[in-house]
N, C-alpha and C positions, 0 to 999 in steps of 0.2 A: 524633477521626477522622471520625464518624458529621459533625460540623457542615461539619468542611472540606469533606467530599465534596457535601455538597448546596448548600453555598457555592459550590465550582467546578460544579457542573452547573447553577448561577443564572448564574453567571459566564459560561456555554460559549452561554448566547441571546443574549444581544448581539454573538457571536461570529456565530453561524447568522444571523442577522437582517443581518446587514452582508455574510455571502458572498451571501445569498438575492439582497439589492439588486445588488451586482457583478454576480452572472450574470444576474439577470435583465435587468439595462440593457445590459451588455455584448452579451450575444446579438440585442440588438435594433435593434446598433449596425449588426450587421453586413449586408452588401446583400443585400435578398431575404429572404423567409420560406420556408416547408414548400411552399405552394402555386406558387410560384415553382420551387423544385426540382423542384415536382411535374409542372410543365409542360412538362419533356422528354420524359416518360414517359408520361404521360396525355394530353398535348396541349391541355392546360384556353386555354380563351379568355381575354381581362379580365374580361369579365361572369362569366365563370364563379369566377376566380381572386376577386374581389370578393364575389361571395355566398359563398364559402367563408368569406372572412376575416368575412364579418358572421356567419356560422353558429357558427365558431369566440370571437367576440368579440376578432378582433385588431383591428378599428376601432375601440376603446372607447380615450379617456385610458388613458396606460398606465399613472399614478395607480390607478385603477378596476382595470386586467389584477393588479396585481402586487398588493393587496390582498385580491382574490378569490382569485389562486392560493395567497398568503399565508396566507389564511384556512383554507382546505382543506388545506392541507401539515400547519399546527399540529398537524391530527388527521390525519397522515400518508393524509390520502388526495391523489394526489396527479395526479388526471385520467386523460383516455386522450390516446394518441398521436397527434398532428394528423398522423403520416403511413401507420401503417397501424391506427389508432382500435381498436388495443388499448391496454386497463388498464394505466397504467405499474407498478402495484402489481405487477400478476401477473409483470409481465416482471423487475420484481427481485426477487420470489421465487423465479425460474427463476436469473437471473443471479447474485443476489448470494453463495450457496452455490458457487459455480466461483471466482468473485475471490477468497472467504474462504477459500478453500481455499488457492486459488495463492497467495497472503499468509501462510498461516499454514503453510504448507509450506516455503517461502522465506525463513521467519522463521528457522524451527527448524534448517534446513540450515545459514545462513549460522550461525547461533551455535555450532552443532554443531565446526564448522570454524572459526571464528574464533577461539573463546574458546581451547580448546589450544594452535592453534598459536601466540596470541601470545603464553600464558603460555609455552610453549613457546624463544616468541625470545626472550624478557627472561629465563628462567634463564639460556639460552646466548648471552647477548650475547656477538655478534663472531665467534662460532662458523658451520662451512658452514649449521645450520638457520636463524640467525637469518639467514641473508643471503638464504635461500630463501624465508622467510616476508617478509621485507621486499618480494620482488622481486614473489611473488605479490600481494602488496597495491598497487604500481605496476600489475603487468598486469592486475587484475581493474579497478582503478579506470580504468584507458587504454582497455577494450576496453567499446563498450556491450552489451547485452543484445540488440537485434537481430542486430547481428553475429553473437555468438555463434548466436540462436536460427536462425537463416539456414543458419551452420557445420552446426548437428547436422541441422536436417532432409535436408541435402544430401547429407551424407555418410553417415546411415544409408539415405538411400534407393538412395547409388551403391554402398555399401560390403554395405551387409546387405540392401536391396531391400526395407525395413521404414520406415514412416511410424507417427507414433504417432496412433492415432485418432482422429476428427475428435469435436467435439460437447460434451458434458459427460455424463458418467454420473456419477452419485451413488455415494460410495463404502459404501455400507451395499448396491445394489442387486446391483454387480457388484465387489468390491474389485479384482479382476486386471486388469480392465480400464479401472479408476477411474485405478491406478497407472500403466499404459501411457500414459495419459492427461495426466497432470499429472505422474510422477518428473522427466520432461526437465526443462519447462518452468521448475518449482520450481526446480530443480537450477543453471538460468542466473538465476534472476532471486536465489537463496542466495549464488552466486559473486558477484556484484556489493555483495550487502551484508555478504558477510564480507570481499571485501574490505577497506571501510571499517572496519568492525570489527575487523579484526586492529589493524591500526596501533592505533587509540585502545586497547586489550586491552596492547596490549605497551609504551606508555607509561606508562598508570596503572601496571600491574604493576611497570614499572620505576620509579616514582616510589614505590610503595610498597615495595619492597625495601630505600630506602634509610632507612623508617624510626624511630623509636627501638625501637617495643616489637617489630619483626621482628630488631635486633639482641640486644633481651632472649630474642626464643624461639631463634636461632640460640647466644647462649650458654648455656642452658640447656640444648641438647645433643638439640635436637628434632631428628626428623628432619626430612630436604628437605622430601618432599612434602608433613607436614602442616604444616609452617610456608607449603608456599607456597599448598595448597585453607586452609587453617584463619585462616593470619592475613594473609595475603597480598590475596589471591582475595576474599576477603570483601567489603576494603575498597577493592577497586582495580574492582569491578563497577558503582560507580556514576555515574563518568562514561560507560560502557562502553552501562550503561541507558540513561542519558539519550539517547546519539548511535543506541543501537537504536530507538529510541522513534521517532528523527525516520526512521531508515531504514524502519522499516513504511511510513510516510505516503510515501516516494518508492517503494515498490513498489507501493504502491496504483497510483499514478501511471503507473510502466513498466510494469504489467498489460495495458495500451493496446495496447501496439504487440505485447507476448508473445500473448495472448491470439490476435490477427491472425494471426500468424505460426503459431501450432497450435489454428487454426480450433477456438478455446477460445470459446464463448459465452458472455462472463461481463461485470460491469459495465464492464469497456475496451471492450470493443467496444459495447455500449449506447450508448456515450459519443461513441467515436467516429463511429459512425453518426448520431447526434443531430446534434452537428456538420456531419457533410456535408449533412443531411437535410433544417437550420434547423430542426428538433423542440424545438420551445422548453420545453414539460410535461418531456420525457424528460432532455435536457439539464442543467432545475433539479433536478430531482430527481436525477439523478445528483450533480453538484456538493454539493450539501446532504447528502447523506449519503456524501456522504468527506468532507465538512469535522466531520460528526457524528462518525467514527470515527477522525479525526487525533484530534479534543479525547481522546474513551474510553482512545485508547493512553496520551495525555500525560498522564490520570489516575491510568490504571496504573502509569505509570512513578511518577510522582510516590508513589504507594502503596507502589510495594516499595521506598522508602525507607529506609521505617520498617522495615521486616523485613530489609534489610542492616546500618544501621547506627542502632539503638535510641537514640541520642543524638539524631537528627533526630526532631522532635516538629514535626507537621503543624497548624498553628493554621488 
């Protein structure tokens, strides 16, 4: 176990070393830099615009930029911001505590929700729940997460005259206020990936109900339930994992525009603003450490392999 795992974390740099190069040429591709954006606001001249970029080192071969930023990331330091020349460090240590939260709240909601109901529709195949849990897995999948996040801010503010608080508080500072905070958001961005996860939940489960050794525990006179948590459930979790796996990495992702929407401070918005900004530091570092935490999830997953079904041996 010990070799696989530092096998795949050998495995996961040539992985980072190939998103580092895409964003970094891709961002460069596009028209305009920081200084450029900055010249609606500021009013910067060419000469001006010019000495920045020599201050900065965006005149240099971009061979030479991306070696040097290269270099510096290795040891996670990872510059200051060419647009308002704070520490990108500091600013994801403000931020990335709000994302990992929204992520791992949204995680736990959709599974919360998904896993049930889909065992739920493969006991009752054909029955009024399974046709309800079917349906909910269409509408959750048809409607996206803006949407929805649009829905509740609008209607708690016309219905209850209540907005959920702006900003990030840390849940150890204020926990009542940490939840007012992120319950919603979590709660849309959970509904979208149990969506997903019900369907794959109530396929395996129905694929594994039909087979031999759940016909040995049914004649042997077990009951429902622990035939379907015991022998069922066990073995029907693993494709279930895998497709959870990739759904963390698409919430990473829809953070973006949630975060926006409940004036949430956290790495979507870093990301996004980098973007409109042409923040090129904030930007890679962003990019680089979600492509950091897809690989860690696919680890994990990969991990709890071995602790569902003891026959899979991790070479």
């Amino acid at each position: 176990m010990a070799q696989y795992i530092v096998r795949r974390l050998l495995l996961a740099v040539p992985v980072l070393v190939g998103v580092s190069l895409l964003v970094f040429f891709m961002a460069r591709i596009l028209p305009g830099d920081v200084f450029t954006a900055q010249s609606g606001t500021a009013g910067l001249t060419a000469d001006q615009r010019a000495k920045l970029r020599h201050e900065a080192g965006l005149d240099r071969p971009l061979a030479v930029q991306y070696f040097d930023w290269a270099g510096h990331a290795a040891v996670l330091n990872f510059g200051d911001s060419l647009w308002n020349r704070r520490s990108v460090n500091k600013e994801l240590r403000r931020a990335v505590p709000i994302t990992l939260e929204l992520t791992v709240l949204g995680s736990l909601i959709g599974l919360l929700i998904a896993v049930p109901l889909g065992v739920l529709s493969a006991a009752t195949r054909g029955s009024p729940v399974d046709y309800l849990a079917r349906l909910f897995g269409v509408i959750g999948l048809s409607i996206p997460s803006y949407v929805l996040g649009t829905l509740a801010i609008t209607y708690l503010a016309v219905w209850f005259r209540w907005t959920p608080p702006a900003g990030g508080i840390s849940f150890f500072s204020n926990p009542w206020r940490n939840m007012q905070q992120f319950l919603i958001p979590s709660t849309i961005l959970g509904a979208g990936f149990s969506a997903a996860v019900v369907r794959m939940t109530r396929s395996s489960v129905l694929g594994a109900l039909h087979e031999d050794y759940v016909r040995t525990a049914w004649a042997k006179g077990l009951r429902a339930r622990l035939v379907l948590l015991r022998h069922v459930l066990r073995n029907a979790l693993i494709p279930v994992l895998t497709l959870s796996g990739a759904q963390v990495g698409y919430l990473l992702g829809g953070t973006v525009i949630i975060e926006s929407i409940f004036t949430l401070s956290g790495v979507g918005s870093m990301a996004f603003d980098a973007i409109t900004n042409r923040d090129y530091f904030v930007l890679q570092a962003v990019t680089l450490l979600a492509a950091a935490a897809f690989t860690l999830v696919n680890l994990l997953v990969d991990i709890s392999y071995v602790w569902l079904d003891p026959r899979i041996r991790l070479r």
